[in-house]
N, C-alpha and C positions, 0 to 999 in steps of 0.2 A: 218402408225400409229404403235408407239410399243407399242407390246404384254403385257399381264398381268405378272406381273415379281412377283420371289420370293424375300424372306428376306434375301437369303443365302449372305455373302460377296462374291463380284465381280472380277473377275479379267478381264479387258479390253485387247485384243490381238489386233492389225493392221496389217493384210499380207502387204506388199507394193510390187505388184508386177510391172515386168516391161512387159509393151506391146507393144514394140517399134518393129521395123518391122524385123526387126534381130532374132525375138521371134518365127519368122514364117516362118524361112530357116530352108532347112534340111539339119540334118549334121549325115553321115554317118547312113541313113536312117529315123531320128530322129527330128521330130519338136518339138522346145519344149513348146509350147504353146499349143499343143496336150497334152503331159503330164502333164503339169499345170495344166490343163483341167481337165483332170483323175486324176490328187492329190486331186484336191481342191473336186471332186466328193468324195473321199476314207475319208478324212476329217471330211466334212456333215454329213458323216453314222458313223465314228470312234465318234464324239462328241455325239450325238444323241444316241450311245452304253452306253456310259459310265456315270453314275449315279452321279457320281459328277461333271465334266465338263459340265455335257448337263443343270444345275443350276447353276454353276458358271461363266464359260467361255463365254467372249463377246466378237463376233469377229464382227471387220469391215475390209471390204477389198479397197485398194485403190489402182489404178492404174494409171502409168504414162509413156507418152509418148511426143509426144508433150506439152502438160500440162499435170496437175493430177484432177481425178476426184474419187467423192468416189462411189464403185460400190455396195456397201453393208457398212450402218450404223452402230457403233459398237452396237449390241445386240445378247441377246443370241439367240441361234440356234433353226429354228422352225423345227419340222416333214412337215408340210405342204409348207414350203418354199425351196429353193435350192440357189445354190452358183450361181451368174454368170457364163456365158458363155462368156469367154474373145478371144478376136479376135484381134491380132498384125498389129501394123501399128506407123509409124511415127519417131521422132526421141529420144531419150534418157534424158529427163530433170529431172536427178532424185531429182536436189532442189526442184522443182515444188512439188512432190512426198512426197520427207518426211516433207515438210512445210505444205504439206493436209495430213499428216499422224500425227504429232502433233499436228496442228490446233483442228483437231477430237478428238484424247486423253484429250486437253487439256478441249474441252467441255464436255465429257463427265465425265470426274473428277468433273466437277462445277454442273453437274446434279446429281451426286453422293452426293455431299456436301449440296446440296438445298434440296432432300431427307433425308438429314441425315442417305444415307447408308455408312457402310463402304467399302472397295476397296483393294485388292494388287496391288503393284506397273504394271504400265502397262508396255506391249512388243510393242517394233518395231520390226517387220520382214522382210528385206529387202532381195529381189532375183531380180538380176539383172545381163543379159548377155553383156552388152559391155560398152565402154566410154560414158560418160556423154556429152552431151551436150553443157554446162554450162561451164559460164566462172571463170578463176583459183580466180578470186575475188570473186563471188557467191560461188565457194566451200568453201575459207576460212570462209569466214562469217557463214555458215552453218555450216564447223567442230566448230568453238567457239559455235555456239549455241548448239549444242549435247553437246560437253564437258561440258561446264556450267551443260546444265538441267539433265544429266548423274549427275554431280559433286552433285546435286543437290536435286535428287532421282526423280528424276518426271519419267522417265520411265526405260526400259530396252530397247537396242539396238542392235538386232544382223542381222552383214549383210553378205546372202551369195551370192556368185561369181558362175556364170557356162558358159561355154564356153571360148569366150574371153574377158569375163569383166575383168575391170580392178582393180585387186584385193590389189595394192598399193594405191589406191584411194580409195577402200572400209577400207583396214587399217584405212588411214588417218583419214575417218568418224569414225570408231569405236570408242566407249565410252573408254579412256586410263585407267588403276589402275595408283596407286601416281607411283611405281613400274616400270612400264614401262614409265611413263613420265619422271623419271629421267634415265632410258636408252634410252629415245629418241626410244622406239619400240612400234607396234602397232598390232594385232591382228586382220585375217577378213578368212574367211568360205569359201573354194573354193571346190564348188563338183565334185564330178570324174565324173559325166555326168547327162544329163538332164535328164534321165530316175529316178532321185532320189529324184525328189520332192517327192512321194510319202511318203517316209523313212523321209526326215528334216521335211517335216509336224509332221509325229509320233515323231521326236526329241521333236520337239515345244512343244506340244499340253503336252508328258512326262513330260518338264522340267516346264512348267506351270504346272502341276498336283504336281509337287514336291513342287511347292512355294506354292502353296494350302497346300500340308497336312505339309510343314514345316513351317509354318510361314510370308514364301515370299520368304526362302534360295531355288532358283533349282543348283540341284546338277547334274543331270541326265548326263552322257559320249555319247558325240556324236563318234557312230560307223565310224570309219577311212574309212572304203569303202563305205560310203554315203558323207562322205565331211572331207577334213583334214583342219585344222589352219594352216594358211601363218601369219609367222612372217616378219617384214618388218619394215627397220632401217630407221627413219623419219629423219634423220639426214643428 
């Protein structure tokens, strides 16, 4: 049942995480679904801290591996509730993933508009450690769909890479500017280790706070030793 909401305008977030079984190997000590674990914990209390986001910010979480499923509705953040406890398994199907990660956006806009509240544009957040799944036809079909609804305003799309994901295939997903579609280049988020969810959370949660107090513009600089930009010639 959701909570008692205020008036304040909304902005809807979706983590899309991956919990595929790769999520839950160690690597040089390291699992990163333990950290995910502990980000999305540091998250919960970072939202809940802060006076404007803990009335604004709506997050839903979805997660995909085998299929996707949504593990948390988009709403705002209670004190008496908590994040999932995510637990890796299966294989990598990140179409499944962000098609239940706009599916959800795309309802909760329609429940926005039948209230007649208003809304900043939504986030995708993608974190995902290896190949896909999915076949090169289901991805193409799903880059046009980003592109368009990108082109189109319906949300914001950012995807980051850790480990061995493959971060020319997160390019290719990425929402293009006119700019890079005529250099044929693509832009996607690759973090220097999985101990950095922590940090691209606080990226996130920053640059939605920026679109809140600017109008919808985030401006916020993602720190280089939490994740750098891979540029990657689609051509």
């Amino acid at each position: 049942m959701e909570q008692a909401r205020n008036t304040d305008q909304k902005c809807p977030v979706v983590l899309l995480l991956d919990t595929s079984g790769s999520m839950g190997d160690e690597v040089n000590g390291v699992m990163a679904i333990n950290e995910l674990n502990d980000a999305l914990k540091s998250l919960h209390e970072e939202i809940l801290s802060d006076p404007v986001l803990s009335q604004r910010l709506e997050v839903g979480i979805v997660c995909f591996d085998d299929d996707a499923r949504v593990e948390k509705p988009i709403d705002l953040i209670s004190a008496e509730g908590s994040f999932p406890e995510l637990q890796p398994g299966g294989t990598t199907n990140v179409v499944a993933g962000i098609n239940k990660a706009i599916e959800i956006i795309e309802e909760r806009k329609a429940f926005y508009k039948s209230n007649n509240e208003a809304y900043y544009r939504p986030f995708i957040v993608l974190f995902t450690d290896g190949a896909p799944s999915n076949s090169e036809d289901e991805i193409e079909a799903l880059d046009v769909q980003i592109q368009t609804m990108s082109d189109n305003k319906k949300f914001i799309f950012l995807p980051f890479g850790v480990g061995d994901a493959d971060m020319s295939l997160l390019a290719k997903l990425a929402a293009q500017t006119s700019d890079q579609r005529l250099a044929n280049k693509a832009i996607a988020y690759k973090m220097t280790n999985a101990t950095k969810f922590k940090e691209v959370f606080e990226f996130v949660s920053a640059s939605i706070g920026a679109a809140i107090g600017q109008g919808g513009a985030a401006t916020t600089q993602l720190d280089p030793s939490v994740a750098q930009a891979v540029t990657f010639d689609l051509s």
